[in-house]
N, CA and C atoms as a LAMMPS dump frame, in Angstrom:
ITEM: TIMESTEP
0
ITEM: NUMBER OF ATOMS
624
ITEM: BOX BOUNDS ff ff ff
-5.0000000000000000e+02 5.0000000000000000e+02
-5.0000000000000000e+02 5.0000000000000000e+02
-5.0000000000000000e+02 5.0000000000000000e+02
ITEM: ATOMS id mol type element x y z
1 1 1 N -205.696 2.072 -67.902
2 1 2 C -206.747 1.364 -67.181
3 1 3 C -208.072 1.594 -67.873
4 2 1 N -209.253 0.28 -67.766
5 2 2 C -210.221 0.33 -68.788
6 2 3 C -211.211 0.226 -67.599
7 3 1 N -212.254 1.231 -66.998
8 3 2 C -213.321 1.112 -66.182
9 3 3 C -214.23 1.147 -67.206
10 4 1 N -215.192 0.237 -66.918
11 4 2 C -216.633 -0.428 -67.279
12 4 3 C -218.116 -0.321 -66.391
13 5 1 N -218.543 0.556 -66.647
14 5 2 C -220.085 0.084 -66.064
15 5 3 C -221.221 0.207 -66.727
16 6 1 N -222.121 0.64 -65.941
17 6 2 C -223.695 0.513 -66.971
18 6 3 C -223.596 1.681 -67.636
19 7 1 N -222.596 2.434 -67.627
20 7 2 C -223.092 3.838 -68.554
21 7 3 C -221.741 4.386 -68.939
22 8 1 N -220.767 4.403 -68.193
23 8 2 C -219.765 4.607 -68.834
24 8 3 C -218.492 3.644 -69.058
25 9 1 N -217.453 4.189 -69.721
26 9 2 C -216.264 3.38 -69.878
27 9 3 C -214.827 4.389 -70.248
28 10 1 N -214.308 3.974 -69.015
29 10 2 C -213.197 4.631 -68.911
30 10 3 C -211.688 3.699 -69.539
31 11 1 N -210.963 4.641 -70.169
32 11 2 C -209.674 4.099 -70.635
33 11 3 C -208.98 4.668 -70.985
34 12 1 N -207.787 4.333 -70.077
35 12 2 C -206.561 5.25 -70.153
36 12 3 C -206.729 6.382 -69.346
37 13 1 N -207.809 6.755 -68.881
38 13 2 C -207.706 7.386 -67.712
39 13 3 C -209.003 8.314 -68.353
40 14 1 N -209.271 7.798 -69.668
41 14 2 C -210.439 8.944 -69.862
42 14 3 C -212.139 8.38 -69.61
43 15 1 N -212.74 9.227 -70.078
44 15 2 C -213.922 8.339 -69.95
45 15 3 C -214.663 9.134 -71.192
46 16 1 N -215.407 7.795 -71.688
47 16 2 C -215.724 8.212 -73.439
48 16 3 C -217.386 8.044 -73.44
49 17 1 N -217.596 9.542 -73.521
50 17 2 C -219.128 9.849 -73.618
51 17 3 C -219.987 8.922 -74.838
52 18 1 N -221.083 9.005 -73.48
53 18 2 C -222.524 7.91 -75.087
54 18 3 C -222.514 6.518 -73.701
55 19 1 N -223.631 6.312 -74.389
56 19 2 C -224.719 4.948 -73.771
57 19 3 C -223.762 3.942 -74.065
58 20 1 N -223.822 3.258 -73.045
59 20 2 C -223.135 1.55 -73.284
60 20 3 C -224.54 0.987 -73.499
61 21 1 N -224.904 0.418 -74.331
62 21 2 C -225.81 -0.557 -75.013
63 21 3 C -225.552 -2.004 -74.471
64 22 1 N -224.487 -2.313 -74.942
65 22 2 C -224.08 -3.741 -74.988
66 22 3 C -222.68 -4.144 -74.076
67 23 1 N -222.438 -4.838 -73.368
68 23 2 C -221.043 -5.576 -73.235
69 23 3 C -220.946 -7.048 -73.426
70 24 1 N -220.565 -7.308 -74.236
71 24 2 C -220.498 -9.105 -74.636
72 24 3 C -218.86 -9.629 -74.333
73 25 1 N -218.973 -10.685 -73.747
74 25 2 C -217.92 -11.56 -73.221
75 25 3 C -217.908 -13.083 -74.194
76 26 1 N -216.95 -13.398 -75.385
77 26 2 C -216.676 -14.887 -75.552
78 26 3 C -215.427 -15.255 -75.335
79 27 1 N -215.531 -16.529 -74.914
80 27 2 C -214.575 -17.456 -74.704
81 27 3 C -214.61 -18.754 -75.408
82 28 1 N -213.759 -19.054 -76.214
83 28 2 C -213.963 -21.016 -76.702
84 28 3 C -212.815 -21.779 -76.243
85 29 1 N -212.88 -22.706 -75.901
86 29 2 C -212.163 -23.984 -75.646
87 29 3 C -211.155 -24.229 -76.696
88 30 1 N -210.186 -24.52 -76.84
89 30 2 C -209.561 -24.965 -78.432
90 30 3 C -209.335 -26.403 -78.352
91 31 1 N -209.764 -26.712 -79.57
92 31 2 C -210.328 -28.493 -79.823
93 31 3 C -209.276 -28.824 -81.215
94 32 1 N -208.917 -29.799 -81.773
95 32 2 C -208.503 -30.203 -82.865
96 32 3 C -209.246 -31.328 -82.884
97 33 1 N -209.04 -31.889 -83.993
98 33 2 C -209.604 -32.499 -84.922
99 33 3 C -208.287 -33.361 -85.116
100 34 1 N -208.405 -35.265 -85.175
101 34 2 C -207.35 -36.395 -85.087
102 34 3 C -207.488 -37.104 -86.213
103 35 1 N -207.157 -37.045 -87.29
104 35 2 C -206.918 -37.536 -88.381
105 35 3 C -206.762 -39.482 -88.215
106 36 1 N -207.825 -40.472 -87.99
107 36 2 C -207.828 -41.948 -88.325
108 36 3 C -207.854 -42.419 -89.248
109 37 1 N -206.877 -43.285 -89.656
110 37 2 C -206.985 -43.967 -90.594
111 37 3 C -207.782 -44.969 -90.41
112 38 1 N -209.038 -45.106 -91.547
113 38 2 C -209.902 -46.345 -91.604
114 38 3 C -211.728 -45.241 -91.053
115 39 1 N -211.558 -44.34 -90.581
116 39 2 C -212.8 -44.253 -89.462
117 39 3 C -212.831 -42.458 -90.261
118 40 1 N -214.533 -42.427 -90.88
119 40 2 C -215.165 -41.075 -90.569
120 40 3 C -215.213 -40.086 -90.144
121 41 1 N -215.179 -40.689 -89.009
122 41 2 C -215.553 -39.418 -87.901
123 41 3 C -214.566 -39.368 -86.94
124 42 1 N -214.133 -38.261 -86.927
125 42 2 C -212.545 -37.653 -86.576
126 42 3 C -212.886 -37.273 -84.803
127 43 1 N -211.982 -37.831 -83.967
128 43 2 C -212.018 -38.143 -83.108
129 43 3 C -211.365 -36.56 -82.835
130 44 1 N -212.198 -36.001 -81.503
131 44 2 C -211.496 -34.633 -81.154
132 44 3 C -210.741 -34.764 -79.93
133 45 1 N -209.824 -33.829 -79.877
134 45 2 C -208.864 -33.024 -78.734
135 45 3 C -208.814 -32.28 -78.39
136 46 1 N -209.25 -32.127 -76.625
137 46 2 C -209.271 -30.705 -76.192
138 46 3 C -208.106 -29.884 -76.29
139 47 1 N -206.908 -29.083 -76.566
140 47 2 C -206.19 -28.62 -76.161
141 47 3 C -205.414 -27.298 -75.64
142 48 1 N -206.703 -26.701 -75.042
143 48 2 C -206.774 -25.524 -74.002
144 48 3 C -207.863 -24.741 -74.535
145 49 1 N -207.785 -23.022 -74.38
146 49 2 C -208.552 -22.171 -74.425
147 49 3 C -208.243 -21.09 -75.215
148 50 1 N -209.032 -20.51 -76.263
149 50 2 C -208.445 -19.312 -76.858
150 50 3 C -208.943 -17.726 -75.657
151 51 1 N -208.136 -17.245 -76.34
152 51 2 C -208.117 -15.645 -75.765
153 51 3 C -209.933 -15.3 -75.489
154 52 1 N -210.47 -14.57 -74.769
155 52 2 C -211.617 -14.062 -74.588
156 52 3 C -211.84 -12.869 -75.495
157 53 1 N -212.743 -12.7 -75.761
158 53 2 C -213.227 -11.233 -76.958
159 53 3 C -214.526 -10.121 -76.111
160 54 1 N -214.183 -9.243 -76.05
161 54 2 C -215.109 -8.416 -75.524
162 54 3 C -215.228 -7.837 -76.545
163 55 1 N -217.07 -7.39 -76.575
164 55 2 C -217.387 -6.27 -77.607
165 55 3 C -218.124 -5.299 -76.493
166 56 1 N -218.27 -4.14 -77.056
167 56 2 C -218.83 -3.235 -76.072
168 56 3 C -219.704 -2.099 -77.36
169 57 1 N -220.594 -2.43 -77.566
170 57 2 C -221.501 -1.141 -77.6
171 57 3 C -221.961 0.18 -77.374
172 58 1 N -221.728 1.454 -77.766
173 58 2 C -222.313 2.575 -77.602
174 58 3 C -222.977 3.174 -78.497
175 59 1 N -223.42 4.152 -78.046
176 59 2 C -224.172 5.355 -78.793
177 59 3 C -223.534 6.763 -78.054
178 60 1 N -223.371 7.933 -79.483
179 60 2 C -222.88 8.835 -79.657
180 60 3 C -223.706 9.634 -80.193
181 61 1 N -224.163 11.219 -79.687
182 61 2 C -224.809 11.829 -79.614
183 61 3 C -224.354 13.137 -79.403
184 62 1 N -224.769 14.08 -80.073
185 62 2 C -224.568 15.584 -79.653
186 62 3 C -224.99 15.866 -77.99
187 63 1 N -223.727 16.503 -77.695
188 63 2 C -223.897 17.142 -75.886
189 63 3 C -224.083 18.585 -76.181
190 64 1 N -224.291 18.896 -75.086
191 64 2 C -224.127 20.8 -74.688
192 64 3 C -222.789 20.937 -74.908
193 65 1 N -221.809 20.463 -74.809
194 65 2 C -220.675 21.107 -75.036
195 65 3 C -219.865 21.023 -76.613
196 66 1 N -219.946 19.279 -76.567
197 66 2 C -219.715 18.641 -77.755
198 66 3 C -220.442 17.807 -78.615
199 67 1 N -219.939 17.911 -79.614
200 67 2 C -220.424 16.828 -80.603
201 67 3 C -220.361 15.511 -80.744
202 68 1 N -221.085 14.703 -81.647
203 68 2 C -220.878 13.395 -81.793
204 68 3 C -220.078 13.186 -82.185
205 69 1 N -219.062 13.889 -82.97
206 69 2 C -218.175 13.545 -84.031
207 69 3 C -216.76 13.656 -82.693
208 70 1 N -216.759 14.77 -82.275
209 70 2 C -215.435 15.042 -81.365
210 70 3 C -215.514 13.902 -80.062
211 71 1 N -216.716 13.367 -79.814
212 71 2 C -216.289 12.662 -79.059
213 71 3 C -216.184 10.876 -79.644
214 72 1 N -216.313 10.878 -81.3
215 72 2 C -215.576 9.825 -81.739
216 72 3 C -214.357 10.267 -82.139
217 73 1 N -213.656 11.104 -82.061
218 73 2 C -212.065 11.675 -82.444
219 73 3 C -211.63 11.334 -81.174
220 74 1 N -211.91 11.893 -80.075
221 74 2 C -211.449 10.755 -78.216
222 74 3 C -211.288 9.523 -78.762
223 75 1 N -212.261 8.581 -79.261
224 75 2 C -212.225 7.207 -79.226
225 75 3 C -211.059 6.751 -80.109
226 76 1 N -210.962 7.172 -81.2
227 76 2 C -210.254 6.959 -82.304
228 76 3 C -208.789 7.421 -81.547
229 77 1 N -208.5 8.18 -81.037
230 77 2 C -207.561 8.412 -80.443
231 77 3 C -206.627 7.948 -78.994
232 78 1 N -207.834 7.133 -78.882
233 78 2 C -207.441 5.854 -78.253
234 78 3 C -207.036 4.787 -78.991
235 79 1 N -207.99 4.346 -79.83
236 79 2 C -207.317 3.5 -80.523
237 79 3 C -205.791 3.591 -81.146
238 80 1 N -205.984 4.234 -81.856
239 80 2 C -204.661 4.667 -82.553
240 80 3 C -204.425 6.133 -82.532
241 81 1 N -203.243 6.486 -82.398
242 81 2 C -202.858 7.888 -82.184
243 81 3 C -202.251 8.101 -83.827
244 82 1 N -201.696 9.357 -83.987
245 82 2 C -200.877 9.597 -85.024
246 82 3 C -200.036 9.062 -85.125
247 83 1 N -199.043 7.765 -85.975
248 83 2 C -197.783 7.408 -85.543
249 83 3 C -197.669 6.55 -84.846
250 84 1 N -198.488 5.549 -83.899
251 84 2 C -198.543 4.906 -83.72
252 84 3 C -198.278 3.569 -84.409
253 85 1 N -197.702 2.95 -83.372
254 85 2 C -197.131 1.401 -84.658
255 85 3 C -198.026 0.205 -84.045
256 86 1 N -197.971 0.286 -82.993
257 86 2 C -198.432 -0.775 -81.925
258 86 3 C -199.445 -0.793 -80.933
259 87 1 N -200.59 -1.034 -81.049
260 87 2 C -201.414 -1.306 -79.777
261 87 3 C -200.687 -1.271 -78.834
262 88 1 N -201.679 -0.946 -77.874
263 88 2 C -201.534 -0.66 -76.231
264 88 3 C -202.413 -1.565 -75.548
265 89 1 N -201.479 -1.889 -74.406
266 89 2 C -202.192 -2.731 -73.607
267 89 3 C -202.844 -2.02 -72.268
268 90 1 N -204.74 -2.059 -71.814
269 90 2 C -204.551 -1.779 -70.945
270 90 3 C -205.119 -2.574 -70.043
271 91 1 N -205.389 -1.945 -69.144
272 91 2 C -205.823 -3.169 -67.659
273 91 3 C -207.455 -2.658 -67.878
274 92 1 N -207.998 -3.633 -67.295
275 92 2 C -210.047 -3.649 -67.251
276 92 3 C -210.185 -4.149 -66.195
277 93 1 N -211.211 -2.833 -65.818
278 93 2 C -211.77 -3.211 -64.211
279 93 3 C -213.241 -3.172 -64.46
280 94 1 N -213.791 -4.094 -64.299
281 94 2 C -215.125 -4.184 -64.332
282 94 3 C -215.484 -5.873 -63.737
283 95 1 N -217.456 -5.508 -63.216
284 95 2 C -217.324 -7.131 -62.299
285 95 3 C -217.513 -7.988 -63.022
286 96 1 N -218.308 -8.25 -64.64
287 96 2 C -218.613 -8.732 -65.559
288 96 3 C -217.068 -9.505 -65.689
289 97 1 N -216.38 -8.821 -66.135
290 97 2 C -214.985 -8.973 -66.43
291 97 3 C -214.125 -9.904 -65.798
292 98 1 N -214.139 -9.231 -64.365
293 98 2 C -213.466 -9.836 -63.106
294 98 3 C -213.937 -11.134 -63.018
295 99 1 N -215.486 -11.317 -63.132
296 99 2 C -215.735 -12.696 -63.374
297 99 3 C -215.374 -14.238 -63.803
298 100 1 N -215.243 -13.169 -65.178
299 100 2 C -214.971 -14.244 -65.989
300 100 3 C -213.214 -14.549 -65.943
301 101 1 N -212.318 -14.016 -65.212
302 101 2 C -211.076 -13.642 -65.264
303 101 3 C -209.943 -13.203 -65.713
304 102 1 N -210.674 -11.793 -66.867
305 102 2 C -209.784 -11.108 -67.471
306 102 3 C -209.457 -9.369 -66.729
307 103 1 N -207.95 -9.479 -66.835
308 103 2 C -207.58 -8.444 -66.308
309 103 3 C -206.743 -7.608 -67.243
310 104 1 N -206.308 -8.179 -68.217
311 104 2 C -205.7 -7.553 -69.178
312 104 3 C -206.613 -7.228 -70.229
313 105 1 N -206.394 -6.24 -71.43
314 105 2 C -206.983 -6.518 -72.843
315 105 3 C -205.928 -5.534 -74.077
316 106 1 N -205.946 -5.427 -75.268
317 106 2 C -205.769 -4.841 -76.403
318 106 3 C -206.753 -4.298 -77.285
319 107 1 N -207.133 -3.108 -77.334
320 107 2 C -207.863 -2.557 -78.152
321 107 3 C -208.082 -3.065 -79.685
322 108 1 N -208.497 -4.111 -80.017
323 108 2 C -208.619 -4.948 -81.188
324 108 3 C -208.962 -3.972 -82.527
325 109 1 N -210.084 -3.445 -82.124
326 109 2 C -210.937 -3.058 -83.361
327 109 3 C -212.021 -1.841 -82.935
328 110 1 N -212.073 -1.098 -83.743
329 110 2 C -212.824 -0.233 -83.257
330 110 3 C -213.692 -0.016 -84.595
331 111 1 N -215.119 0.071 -84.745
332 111 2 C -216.276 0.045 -85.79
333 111 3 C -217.426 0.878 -85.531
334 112 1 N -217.767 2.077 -86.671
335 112 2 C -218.311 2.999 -86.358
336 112 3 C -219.666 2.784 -87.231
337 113 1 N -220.731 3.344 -86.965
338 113 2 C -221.68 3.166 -88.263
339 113 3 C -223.07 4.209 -88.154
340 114 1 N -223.071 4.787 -88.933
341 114 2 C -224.158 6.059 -88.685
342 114 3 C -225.614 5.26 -89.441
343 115 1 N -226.822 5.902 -88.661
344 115 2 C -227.655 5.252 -89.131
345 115 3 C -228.576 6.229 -89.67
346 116 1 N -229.844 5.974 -90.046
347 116 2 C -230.556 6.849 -90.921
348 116 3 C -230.891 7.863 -90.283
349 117 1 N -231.181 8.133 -89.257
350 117 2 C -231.25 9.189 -88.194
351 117 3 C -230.676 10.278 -88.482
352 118 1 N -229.082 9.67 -88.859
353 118 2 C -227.966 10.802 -88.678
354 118 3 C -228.379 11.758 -87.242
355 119 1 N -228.777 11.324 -86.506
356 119 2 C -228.414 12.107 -84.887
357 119 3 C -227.925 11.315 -84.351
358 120 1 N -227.229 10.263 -84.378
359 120 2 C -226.596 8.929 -83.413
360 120 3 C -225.542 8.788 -84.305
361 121 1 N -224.329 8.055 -83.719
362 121 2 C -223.029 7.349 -84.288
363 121 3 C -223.565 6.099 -83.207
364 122 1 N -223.361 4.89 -84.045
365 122 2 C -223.027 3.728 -82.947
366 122 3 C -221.738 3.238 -82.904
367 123 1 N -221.177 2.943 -82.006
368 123 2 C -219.56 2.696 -82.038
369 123 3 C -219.513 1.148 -81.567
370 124 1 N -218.817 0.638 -82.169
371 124 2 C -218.238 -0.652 -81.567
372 124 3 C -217.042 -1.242 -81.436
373 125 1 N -216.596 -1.256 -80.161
374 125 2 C -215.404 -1.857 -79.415
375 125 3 C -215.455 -3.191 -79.261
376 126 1 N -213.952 -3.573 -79.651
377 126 2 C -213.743 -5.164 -79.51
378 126 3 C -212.441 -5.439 -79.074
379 127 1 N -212.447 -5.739 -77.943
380 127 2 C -210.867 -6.058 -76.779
381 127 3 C -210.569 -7.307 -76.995
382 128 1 N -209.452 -7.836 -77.263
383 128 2 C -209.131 -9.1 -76.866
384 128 3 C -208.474 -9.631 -75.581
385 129 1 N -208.783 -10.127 -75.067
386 129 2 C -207.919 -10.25 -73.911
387 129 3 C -206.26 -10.676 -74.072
388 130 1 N -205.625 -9.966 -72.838
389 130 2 C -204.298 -10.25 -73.52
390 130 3 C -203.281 -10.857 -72.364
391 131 1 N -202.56 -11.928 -72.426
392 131 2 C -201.858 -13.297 -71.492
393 131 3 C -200.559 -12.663 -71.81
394 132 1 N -200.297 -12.401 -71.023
395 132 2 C -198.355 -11.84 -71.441
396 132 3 C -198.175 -13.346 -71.482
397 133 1 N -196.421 -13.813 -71.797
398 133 2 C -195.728 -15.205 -72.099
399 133 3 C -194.282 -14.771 -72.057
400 134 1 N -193.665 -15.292 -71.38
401 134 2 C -192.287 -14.988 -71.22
402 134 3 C -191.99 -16.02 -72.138
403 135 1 N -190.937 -15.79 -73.429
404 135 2 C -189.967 -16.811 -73.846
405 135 3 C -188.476 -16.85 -73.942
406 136 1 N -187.969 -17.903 -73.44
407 136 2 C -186.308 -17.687 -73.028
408 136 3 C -185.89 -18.185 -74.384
409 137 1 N -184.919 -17.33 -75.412
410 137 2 C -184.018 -17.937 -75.898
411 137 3 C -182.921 -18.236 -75.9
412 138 1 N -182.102 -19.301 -76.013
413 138 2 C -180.713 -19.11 -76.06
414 138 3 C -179.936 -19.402 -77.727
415 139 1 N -179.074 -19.073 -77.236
416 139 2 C -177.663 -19.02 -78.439
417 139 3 C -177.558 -20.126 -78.387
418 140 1 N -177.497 -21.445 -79.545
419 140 2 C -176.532 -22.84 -79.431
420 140 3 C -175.517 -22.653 -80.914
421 141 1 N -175.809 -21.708 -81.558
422 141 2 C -174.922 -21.87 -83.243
423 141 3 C -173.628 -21.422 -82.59
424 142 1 N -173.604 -20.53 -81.91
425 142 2 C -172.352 -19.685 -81.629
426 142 3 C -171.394 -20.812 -81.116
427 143 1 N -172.146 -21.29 -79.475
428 143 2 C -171.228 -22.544 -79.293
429 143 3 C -170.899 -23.342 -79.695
430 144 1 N -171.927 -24.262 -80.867
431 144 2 C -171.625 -25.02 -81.498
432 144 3 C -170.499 -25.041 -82.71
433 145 1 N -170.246 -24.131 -82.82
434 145 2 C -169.525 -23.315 -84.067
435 145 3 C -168.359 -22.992 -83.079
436 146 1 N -168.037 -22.619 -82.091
437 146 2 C -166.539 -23.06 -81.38
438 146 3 C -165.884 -24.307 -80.722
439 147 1 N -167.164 -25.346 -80.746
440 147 2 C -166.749 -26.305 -80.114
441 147 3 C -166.225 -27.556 -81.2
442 148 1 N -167.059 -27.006 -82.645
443 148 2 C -166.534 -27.528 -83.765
444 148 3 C -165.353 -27.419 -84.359
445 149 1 N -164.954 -26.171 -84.044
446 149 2 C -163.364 -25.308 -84.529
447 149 3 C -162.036 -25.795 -83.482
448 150 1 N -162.763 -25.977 -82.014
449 150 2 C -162.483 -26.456 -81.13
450 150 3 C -161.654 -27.911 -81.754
451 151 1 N -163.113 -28.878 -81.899
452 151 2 C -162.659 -30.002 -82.211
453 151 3 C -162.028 -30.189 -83.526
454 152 1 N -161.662 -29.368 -84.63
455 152 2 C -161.438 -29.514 -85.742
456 152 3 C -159.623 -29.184 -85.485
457 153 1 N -159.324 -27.976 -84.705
458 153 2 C -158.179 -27.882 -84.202
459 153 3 C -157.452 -29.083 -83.653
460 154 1 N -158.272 -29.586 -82.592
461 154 2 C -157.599 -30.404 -81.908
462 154 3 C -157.332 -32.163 -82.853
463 155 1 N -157.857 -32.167 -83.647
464 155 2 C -158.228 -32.948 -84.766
465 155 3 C -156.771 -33.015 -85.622
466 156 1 N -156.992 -31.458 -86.276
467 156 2 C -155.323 -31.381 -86.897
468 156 3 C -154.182 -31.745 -86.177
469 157 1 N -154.29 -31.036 -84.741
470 157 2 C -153.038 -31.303 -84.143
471 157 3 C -152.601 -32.508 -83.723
472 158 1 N -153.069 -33.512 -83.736
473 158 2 C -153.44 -34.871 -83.596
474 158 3 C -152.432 -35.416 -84.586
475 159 1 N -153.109 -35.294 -85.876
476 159 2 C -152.889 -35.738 -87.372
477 159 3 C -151.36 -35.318 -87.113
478 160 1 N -150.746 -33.833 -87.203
479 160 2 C -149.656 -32.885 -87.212
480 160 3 C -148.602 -34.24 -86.026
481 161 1 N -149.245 -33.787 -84.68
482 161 2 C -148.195 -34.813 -83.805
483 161 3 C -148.171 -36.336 -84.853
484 162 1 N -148.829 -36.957 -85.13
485 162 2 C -148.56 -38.59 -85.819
486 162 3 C -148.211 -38.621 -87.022
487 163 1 N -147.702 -37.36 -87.732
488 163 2 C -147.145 -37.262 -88.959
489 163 3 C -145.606 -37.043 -88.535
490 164 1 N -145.38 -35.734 -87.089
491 164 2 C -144.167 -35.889 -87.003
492 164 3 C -143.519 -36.953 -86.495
493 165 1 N -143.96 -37.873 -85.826
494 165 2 C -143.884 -38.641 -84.944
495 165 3 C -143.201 -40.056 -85.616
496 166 1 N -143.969 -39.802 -87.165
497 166 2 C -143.861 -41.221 -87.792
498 166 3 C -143.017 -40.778 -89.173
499 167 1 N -142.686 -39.568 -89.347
500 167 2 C -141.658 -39.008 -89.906
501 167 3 C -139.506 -39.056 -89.476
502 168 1 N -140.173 -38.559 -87.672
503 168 2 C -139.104 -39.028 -87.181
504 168 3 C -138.357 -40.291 -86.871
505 169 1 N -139.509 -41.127 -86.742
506 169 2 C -139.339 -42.609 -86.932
507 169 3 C -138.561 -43.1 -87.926
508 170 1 N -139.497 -42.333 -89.328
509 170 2 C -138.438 -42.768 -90.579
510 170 3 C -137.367 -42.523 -91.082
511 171 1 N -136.876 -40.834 -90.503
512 171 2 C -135.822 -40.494 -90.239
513 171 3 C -134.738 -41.835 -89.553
514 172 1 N -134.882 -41.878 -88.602
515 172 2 C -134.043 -42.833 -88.073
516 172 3 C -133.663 -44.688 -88.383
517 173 1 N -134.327 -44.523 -89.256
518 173 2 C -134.476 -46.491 -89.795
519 173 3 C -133.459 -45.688 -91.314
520 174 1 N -133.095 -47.261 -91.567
521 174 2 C -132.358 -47.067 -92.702
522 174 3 C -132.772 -46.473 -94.038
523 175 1 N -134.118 -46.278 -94.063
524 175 2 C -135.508 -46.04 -95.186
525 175 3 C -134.582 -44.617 -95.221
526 176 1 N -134.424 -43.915 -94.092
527 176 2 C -134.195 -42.71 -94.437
528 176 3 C -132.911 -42.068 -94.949
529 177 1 N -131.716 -42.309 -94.603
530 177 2 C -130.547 -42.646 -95.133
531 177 3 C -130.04 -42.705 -96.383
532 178 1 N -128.966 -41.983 -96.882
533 178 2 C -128.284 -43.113 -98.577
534 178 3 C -127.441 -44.029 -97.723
535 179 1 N -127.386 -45.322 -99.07
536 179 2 C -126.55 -46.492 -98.812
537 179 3 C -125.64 -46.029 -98.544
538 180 1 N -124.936 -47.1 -97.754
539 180 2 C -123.587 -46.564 -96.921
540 180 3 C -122.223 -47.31 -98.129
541 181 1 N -121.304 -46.518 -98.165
542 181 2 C -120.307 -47.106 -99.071
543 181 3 C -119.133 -47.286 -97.856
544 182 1 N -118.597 -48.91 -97.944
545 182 2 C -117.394 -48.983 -96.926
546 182 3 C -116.193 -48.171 -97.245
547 183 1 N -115.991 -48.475 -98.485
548 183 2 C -114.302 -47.954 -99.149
549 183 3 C -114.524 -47.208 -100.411
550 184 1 N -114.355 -45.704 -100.152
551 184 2 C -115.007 -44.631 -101.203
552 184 3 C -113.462 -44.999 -102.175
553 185 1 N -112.219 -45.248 -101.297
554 185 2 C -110.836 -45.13 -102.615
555 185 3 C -111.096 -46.376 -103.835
556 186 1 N -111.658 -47.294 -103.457
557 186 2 C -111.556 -48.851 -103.876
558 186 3 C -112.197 -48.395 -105.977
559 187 1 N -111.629 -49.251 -106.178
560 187 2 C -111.663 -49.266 -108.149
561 187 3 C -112.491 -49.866 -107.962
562 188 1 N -113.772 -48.931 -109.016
563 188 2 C -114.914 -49.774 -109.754
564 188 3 C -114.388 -51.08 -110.57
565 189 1 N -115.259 -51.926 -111.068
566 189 2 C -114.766 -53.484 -111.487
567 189 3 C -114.473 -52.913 -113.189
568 190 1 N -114.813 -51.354 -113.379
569 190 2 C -114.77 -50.904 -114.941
570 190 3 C -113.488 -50.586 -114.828
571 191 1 N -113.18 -49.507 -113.828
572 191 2 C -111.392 -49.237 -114.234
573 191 3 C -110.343 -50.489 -113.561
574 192 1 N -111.14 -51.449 -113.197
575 192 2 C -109.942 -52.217 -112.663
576 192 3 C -109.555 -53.546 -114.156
577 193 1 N -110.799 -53.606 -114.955
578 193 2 C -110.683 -53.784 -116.441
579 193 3 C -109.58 -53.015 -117.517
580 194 1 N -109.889 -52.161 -117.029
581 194 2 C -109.108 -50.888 -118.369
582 194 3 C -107.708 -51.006 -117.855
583 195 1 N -107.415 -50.703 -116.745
584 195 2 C -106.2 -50.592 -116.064
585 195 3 C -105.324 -52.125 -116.094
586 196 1 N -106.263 -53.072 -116.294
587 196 2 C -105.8 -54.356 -116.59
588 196 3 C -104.68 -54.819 -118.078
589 197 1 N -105.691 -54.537 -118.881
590 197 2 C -105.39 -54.416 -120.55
591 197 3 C -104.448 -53.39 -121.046
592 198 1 N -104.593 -52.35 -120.341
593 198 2 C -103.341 -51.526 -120.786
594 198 3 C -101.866 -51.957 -120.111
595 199 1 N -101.623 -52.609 -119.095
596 199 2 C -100.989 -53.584 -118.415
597 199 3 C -100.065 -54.83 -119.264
598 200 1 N -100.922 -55.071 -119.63
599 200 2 C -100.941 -56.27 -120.625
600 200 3 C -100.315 -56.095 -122.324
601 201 1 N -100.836 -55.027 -122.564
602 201 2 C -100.352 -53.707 -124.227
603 201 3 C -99.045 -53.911 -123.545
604 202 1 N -98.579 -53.138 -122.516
605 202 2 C -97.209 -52.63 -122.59
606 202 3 C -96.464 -53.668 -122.359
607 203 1 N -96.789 -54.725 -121.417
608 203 2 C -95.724 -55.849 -121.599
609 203 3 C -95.418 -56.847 -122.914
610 204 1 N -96.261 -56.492 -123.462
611 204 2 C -95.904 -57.3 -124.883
612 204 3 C -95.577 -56.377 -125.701
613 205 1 N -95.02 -55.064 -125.73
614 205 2 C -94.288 -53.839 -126.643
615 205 3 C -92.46 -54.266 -126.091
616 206 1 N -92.849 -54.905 -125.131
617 206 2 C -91.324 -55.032 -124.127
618 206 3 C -90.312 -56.045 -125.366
619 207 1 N -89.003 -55.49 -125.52
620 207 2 C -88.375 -56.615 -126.028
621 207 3 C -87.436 -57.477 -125.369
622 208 1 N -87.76 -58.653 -125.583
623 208 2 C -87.012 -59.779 -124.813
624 208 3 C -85.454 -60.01 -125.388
């Protein structure tokens, strides 16, 4: 949680010593730009709002207890810890804030800068506001990829039934069959030649 007021600012449950100077709030509209053919001047489109940006201002100063420096090692340690991979999201309570209608933010940026003094650090914080978004995905390759195998199966078996189908068919027509012979004993027209002539030899060896 991020408490905000005229002097301090709490986050995460701490609260980080030094002057708030500044709290700045932007917001822009998001517009595009419509590409006409024939025409100059590019006709715009509203199409929503970007994220809000808070900056926040302090000053850092030696205390009675601590230093300027240890109480930018707090800050920094908000920002990012050791090991850290990922920003943190926290909640902001302040009326500035509430106003404008941010309740979330992300610790964006954090910017330090010592000035000629060297008795001050100025620090600068920059939150973005942050919109959670639920997105649903689903699986379609997986199904699609069984309903294809699906249909590719049922495809073959198709082909498979009208191959046997028209196989057995041909089986049964004469296509499939050898010619039929009536009389397997019966003399070819070659030995009924040969068998003729030798017939013929011996009756004329005969003496009359």
């Amino acid at each position: 949680m991020i408490f905000v007021d005229d002097s301090t600012i709490k986050i995460g449950g701490v609260i980080l010593s030094g002057i708030v100077r500044s709290l700045e709030i932007k917001t822009d509209a998001r517009v595009e730009e419509q590409e006409v053919e024939g025409k100059s001047a590019k006709p715009k489109q509203a199409t929503g709002y970007e994220d809000a940006k808070i900056n926040i201002e302090i000053g850092l100063e030696d205390g009675e207890t601590t230093t300027k420096e240890e109480k930018l090692k707090g800050i920094q340690n908000l920002f990012r810890t050791s090991g850290q991979a990922k920003p943190k999201v926290y909640e902001i309570i302040n009326e500035h804030t509430a106003i404008r209608g941010i309740k979330k933010v992300i610790f964006k940026s954090l910017t330090t800068k010592e000035t000629s003094k060297k008795s001050e650090l100025t620090v600068s914080i920059e939150f973005w506001e942050y919109v959670t978004t639920t997105i649903t995905a689903t699986s379609t390759s997986k199904a699609s990829k069984n309903k294809k195998g699906d249909s590719s199966k049922g495809s073959n078996a198709s082909v498979k039934g009208n191959l046997n189908s028209d196989y057995n068919s041909y089986l049964s027509s004469s296509r499939g069959k050898a010619p039929k012979i009536n009389d397997k004993t019966s003399n070819s027209p070659a030995k009924d030649t040969a068998s003729g002539n030798a017939a013929k030899s011996k009756l004329s060896q005969m003496p009359y």
